[in-house]
N, C-alpha and C positions, 0 to 999 in steps of 0.2 A: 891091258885093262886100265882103262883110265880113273882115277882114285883124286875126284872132287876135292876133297878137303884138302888133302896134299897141295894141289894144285891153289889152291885160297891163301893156303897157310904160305908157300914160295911168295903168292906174289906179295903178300902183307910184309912177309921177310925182306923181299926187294926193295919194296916202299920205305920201308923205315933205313934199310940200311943205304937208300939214294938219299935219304931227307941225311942220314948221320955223316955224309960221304964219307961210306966205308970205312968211318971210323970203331973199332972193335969196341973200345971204353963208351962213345957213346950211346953204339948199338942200344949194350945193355943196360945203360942210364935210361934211356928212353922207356925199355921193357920192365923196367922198374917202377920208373913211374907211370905207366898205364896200368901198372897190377894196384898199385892206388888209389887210383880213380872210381869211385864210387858206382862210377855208372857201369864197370866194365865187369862182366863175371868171369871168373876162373872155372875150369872145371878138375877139380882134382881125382885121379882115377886110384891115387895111392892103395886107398883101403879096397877097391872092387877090387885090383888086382892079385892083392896079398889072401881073398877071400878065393879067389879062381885056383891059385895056386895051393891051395891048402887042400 
């Protein structure tokens, strides 16, 4: 079963981690500042999940 987002989310991974050449620290430099970025939404699932398991 093939599972789209998964597959988005790899290649987005791969891009940023070819733009950092595979570097680990700036990976997450990078994922840092995109969570910054004004224009970019997060989606936090924290509280739906804490509600599902209750």
């Amino acid at each position: 079963m093939r599972d789209e987002i998964l597959e988005e989310l790899w290649k987005i991974k791969d891009q940023i981690a070819s733009e950092t050449k595979e570097d680990t620290q700036a990976f997450f430099e990078r994922l840092r500042a995109v969570e910054l970025e004004p224009s970019h939404r997060l989606v936090n699932r924290t509280s739906s999940r804490k509600k599902q398991h209750s």
